[in-house]
Residue, then its C-alpha position, 0 to 999 in steps of 0.5 A: x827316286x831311289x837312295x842308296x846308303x851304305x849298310x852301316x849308314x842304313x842301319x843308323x838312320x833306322x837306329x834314329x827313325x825308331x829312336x824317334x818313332x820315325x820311319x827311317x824313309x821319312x826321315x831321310x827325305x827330311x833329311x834330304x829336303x832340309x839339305x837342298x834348302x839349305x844348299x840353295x841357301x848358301x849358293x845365294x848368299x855366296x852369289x849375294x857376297x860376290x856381287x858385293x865384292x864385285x861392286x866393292x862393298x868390302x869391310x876393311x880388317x879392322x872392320x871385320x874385327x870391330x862387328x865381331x867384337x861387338x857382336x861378342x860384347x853383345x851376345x855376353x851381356x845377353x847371357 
């Protein structure tokens, strides 16, 4: 497979592989692999969220807030 990348986009990825004593290929293909995972991450918990929407699984808005202020609450204690 072949990646074509704009010459200033080019020129900053060799920038970066060098900063990290990297070659520039290398580091576009990780790149690229951390991308298709995380893609395929998101697309099955959207398709995770919409079978439990479908099944009515669904927090009321005040719901939604309780969690995230608790989460807050927990996250500021812990810091």
């Amino acid at each position: 497979m072949e990646v074509h990348l704009k010459p200033d986009v080019a020129a900053r990825l060799t920038r970066i592989a060098a900063d990290r004593g990297s070659d520039a290929a290398l580091l576009a293909s990780e790149a690229i692999e951390n991308f298709v995972d995380y893609d395929e991450w998101f697309v099955r918990e959207v398709e995770t969220g919409i079978a439990a929407a479908d099944r009515g699984d669904l927090l009321s808005h005040e719901e939604v807030g309780t969690r995230i202020q608790r989460l807050m609450t927990e996250r500021q204690s812990r810091a």
